[in-house]
TIDRENTI-563339 format. One record per residue (C-alpha): residue number from 1; residue in one letter; y, z, x. Coordinates in steps of 0.25 Angstrom, whole numbers. Last residue first. Example, Ala and Ser with C-alpha at 12.3 -4.5 7.8 and 13.67 -1.06 7.14 Angstrom:
n, res, py, pz, px
2, s, -4, 29, 55;
1, a, -18, 31, 49;
//
This chain:
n, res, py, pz, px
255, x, 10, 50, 64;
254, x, 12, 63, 53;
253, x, 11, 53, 42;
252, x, -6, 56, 39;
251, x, -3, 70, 34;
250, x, -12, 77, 35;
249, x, -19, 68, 46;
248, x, -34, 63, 45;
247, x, -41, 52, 53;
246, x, -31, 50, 63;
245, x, -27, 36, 64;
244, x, -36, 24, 70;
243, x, -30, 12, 76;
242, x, -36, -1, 66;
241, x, -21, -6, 67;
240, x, -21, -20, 56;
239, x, -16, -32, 64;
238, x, -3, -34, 64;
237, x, 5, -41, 51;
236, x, 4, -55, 47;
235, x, 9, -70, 48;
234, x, 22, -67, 52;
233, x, 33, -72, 47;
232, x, 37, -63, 37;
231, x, 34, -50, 41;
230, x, 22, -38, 35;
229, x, 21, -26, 39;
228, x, 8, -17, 35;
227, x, 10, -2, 30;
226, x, 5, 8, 39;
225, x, 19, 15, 41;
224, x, 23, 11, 27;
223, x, 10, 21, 21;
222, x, 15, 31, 31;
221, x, 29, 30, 25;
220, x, 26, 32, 12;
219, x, 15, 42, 15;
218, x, 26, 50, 20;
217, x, 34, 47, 10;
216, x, 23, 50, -1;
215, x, 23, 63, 5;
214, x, 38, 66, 4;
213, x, 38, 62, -9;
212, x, 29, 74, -13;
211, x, 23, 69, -29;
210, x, 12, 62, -22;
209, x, 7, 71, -12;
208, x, 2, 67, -1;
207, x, -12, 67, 8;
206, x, -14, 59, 20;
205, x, -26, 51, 26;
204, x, -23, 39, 37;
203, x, -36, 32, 37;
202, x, -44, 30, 50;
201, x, -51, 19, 53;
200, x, -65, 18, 62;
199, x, -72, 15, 49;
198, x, -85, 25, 47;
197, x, -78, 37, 55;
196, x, -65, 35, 53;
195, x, -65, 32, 37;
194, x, -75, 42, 36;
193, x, -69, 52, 43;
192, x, -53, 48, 37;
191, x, -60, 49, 22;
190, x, -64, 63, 25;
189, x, -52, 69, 29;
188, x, -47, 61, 18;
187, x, -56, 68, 8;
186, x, -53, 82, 12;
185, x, -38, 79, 14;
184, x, -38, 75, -1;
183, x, -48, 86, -7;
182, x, -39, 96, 1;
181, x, -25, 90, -6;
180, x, -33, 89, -21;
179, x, -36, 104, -20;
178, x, -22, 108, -13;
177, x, -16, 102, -27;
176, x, -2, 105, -26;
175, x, 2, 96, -15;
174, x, -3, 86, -24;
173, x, -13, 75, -18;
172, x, -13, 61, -16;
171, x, -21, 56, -4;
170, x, -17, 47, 5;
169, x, -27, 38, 14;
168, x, -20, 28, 23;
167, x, -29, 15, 28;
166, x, -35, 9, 40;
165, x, -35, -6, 39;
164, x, -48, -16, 44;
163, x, -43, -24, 29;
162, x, -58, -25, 25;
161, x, -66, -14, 32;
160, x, -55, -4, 34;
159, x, -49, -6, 20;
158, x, -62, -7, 12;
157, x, -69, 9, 21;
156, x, -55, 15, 17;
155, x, -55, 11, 4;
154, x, -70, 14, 3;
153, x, -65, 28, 9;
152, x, -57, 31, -3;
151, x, -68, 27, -12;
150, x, -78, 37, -6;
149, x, -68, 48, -3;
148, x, -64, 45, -21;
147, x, -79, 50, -23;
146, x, -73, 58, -33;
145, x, -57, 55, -35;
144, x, -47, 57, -22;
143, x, -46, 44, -19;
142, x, -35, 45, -8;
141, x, -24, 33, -9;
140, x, -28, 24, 0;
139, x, -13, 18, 8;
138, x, -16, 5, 16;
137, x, -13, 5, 31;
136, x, -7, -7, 39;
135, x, -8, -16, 48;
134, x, -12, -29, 42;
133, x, -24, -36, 44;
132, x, -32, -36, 31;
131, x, -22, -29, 20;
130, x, -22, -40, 10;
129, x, -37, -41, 12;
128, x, -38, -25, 10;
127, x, -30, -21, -2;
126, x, -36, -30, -12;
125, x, -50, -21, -9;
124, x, -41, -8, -4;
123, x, -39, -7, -19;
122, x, -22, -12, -21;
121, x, -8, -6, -20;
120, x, -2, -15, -11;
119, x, 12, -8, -6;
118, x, 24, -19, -3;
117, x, 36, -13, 7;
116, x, 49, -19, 10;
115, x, 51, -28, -3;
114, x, 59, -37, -7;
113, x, 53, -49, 0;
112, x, 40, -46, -6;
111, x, 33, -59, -10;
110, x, 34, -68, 2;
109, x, 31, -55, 11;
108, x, 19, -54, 3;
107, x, 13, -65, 5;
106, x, 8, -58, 18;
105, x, 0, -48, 15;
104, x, -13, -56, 14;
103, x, -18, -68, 4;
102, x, -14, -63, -8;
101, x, -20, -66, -21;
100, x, -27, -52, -21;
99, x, -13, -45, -20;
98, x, -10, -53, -33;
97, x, -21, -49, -42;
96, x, -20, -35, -43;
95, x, -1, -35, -39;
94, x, 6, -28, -51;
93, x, 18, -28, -44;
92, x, 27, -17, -40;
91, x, 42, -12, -37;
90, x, 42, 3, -34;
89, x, 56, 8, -40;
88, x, 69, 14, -40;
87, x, 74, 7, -27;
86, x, 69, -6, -33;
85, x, 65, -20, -29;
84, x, 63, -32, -37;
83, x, 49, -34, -42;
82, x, 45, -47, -43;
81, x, 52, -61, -39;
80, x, 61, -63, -29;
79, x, 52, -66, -19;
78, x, 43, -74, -26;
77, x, 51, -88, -25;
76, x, 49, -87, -10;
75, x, 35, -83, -12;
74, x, 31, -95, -23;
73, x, 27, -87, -35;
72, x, 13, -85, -39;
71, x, 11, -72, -29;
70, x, 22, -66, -38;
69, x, 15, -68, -50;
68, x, 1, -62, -43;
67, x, 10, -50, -37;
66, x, 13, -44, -52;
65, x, 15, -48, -66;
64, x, 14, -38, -76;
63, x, 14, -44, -90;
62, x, 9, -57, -86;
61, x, -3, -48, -76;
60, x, -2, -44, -64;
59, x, -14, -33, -61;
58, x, -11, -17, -56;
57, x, -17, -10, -47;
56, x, -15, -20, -38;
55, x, -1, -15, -35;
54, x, 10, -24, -27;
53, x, 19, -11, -25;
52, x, 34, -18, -19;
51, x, 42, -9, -11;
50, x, 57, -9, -6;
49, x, 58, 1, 7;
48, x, 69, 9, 6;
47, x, 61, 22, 7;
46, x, 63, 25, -7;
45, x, 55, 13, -9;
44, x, 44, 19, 2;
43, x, 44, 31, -5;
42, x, 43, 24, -20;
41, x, 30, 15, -15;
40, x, 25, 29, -8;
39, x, 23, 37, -22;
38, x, 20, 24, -31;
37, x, 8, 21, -22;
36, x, 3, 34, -21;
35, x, -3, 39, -35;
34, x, -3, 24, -38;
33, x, -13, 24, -28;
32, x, -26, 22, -38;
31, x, -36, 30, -32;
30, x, -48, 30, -41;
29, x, -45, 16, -46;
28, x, -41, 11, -32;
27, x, -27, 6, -26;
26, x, -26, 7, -10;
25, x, -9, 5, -6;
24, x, -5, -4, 3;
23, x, 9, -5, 11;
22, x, 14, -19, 15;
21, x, 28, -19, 23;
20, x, 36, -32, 21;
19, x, 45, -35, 33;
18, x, 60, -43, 31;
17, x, 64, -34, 20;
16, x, 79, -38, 19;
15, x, 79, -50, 19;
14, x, 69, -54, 10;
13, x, 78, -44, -1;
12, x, 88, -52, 3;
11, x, 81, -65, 0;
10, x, 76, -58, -13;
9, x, 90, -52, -17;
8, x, 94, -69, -16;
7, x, 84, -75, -24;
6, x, 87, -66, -36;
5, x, 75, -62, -42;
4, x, 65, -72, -50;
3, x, 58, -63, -63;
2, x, 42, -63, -60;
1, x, 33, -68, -70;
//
């Protein structure tokens, strides 16, 4: 179990970070994330904005506990437990079976006072209900594996159909692999046809390279930009934007 904080940082921490941004991150065997979501956690920590990773990729357990201990505790209680904040370093919780007890987005303001942004890093299948109705644009990390154009576009295909959300489609590739940079463009430009032509939504596509901060900011940022709000107070956020974008931009942050 969690170690109780000091009631007082947490009501200055409440304080302080009065809106709650929810950023989401698409995890699958074949295109895990991690390549990504460690990347842009740190940009938008060196940013100023505290985050917290709930990760699905991984499962609570005694020896790990995650979001389901938390989820257990009364919320005003539960705000200072977990995780504390750190300029050195992500915070995350092991979060497989708790993003499936929630019930929405909402809860989490209860249980993420501390925090200015909190990335779910789960399959578009536990991504998708969570996700329903809120404006904003979950990350896909390009499956660039055989038949990965198939896979990436049943993604695409889940979230539209399930949570009516367009999505962001990043590929990873070295600036010294021009092979592995042309197969990613080639399979984006492919991946915004279909997405446009068969489900009237356009994915943002762009291409980075992880080991280049200034491309991970820039996703950083783009991935906030579409990140859904959250206020206490009010029952929800606006509806999710259905406007299409251009199919394909290199890169997708020049707006």
């Amino acid at each position: 179990m969690f170690d109780s904080a000091n009631q007082g940082s947490g009501l200055q921490s409440s304080a302080a970070w009065q809106e709650l941004q929810v950023c989401a991150i698409a995890y699958s065997a074949t295109a895990p994330g991690s390549g990504l979501l460690w990347p842009l956690s740190a940009q938008l920590q060196q940013l100023g904005y505290p985050v917290l990773v709930l990760d699905a990729s991984q499962a609570e357990s005694d020896a790990a506990p995650g979001l389901r201990d938390l989820l257990a505790e009364p919320a005003w209680q539960a705000s200072g437990l977990g995780p504390r904040p750190a300029d050195a370093s992500v915070a995350t919780l092991p979060a497989a079976f708790g993003l499936s007890q929630l019930d929405g987005l909402e809860p989490l303001l209860a249980y993420a006072r501390r925090y200015a942004i909190v990335i779910l890093h789960a399959p578009v299948e536990q991504l998708a209900p969570l996700l329903q109705g809120h404006a904003l644009r979950p990350l896909l990390p390009l499956d660039m594996q055989p038949r990965g154009m198939v896979r990436s576009y049943r993604q695409i295909k889940h979230l539209a159909l399930h949570a009516g959300l367009p999505c962001i489609v990043a590929a990873a590739a070295a600036a010294h692999e021009p092979f592995a940079r042309r197969h990613a463009d080639t399979l984006m430009a492919s991946l915004a046809q279909c997405a446009e032509r068969h489900l009237r939504l356009a994915p943002l596509c762009t291409r980075v390279d992880p080991a280049l901060a200034q491309d991970m900011r820039r996703l950083a940022l783009l991935l906030l930009a579409h990140s859904a709000t959250l206020t206490p107070g009010l029952a929800g956020t606006l509806p999710a934007r259905l406007a299409t974008a251009p199919a394909f931009s290199q890169p997708a942050w020049k707006l």
